[in-house]
C-alpha positions as CSV (number, residue, x, y, z in Angstrom):
1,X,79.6,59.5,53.9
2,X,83.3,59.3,53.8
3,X,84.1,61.6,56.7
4,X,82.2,63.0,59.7
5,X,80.5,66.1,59.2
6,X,80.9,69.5,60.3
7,X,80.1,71.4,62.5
8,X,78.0,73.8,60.0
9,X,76.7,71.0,57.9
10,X,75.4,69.6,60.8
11,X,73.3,72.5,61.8
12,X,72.1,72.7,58.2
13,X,71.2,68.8,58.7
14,X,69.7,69.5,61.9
15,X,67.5,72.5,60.9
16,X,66.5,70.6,57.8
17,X,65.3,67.4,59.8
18,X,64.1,69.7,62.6
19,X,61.7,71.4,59.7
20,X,60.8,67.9,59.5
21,X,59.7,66.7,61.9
22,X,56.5,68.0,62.3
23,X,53.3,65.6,60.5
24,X,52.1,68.6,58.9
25,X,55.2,69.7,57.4
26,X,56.2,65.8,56.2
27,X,52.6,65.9,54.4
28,X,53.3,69.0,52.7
29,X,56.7,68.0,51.4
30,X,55.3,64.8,50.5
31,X,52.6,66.6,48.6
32,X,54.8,68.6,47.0
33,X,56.9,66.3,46.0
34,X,54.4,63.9,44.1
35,X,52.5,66.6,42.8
36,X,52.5,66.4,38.9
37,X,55.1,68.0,37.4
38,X,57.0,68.6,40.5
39,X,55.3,71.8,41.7
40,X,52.4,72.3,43.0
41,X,50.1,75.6,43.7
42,X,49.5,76.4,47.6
43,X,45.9,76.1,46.3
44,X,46.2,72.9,45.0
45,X,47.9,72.0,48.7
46,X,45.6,74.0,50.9
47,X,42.4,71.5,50.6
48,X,44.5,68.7,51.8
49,X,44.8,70.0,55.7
50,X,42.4,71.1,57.7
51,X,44.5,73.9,58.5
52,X,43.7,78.1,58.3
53,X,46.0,79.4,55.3
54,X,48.2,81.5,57.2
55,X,49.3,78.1,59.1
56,X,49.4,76.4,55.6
57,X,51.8,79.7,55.0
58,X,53.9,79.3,58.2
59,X,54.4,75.6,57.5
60,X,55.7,76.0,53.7
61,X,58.1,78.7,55.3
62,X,59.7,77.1,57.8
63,X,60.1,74.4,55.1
64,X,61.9,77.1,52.6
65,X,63.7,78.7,55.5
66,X,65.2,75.1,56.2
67,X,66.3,74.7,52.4
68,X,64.2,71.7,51.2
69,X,61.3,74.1,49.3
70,X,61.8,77.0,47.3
71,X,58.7,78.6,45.7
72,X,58.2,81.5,42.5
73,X,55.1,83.8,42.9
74,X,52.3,83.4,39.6
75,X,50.5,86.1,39.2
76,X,48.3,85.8,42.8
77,X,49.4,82.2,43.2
78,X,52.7,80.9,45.1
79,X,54.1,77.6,43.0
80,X,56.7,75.4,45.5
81,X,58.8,72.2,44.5
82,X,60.8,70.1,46.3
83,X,65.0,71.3,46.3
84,X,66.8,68.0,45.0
85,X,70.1,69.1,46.7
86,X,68.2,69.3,50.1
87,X,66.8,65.9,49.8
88,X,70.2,64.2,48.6
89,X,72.1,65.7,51.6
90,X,69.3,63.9,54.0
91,X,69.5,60.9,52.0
92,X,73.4,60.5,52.5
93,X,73.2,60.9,56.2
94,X,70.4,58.0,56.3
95,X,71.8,55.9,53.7
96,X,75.3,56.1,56.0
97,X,73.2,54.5,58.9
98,X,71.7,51.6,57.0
99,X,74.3,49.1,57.8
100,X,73.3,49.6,61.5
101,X,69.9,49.2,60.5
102,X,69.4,45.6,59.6
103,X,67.2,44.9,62.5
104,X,65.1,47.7,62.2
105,X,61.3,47.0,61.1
106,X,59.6,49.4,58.2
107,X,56.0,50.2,58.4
């Protein structure tokens, strides 16, 4: 980051790690994400939580609402991948706190 942000990419940012930070939604990104071919099926996701379907539904739309999933309809099956875009802008912000970070410990 060269310059601080503003005021309306900060509530993008905010709403994007806010979508975040709930487990179940991090999971389902991460699923997403290393899915083969990029996309995956909400079928293919569904097994992986023990969670009803309509939650399943309300998680992957808070994650589209917040602009890091987008999603085409199949025939009777939804398809989501990961938006790169989404991902790079929450990259930058971390990667701009790294220098700070030299103490920190990763898991």
């Amino acid at each position: 980051m060269r310059e601080p942000l503003s005021e309306e990419a900060a509530l993008d940012l905010a709403a994007a790690f806010k979508a975040l930070s709930d487990p179940v939604r991090l999971r389902l990104l991460s699923l997403v994400a290393s899915h083969d071919g990029g996309e995956a099926c909400v079928c293919d996701i569904s097994p992986a939580f023990d969670l009803s379907q309509p939650t399943i539904s309300h998680h992957l739309k808070v994650l589209r609402s917040a602009g890091l999933l987008d999603c085409e309809r199949r025939g009777t099956w939804v398809f989501y991948w990961v938006v790169p875009a989404a991902l790079q802008r929450l990259s930058l912000v971390l990667d701009a706190a790294t220098p700070g970070a030299a103490g920190l410990v990763t898991a």
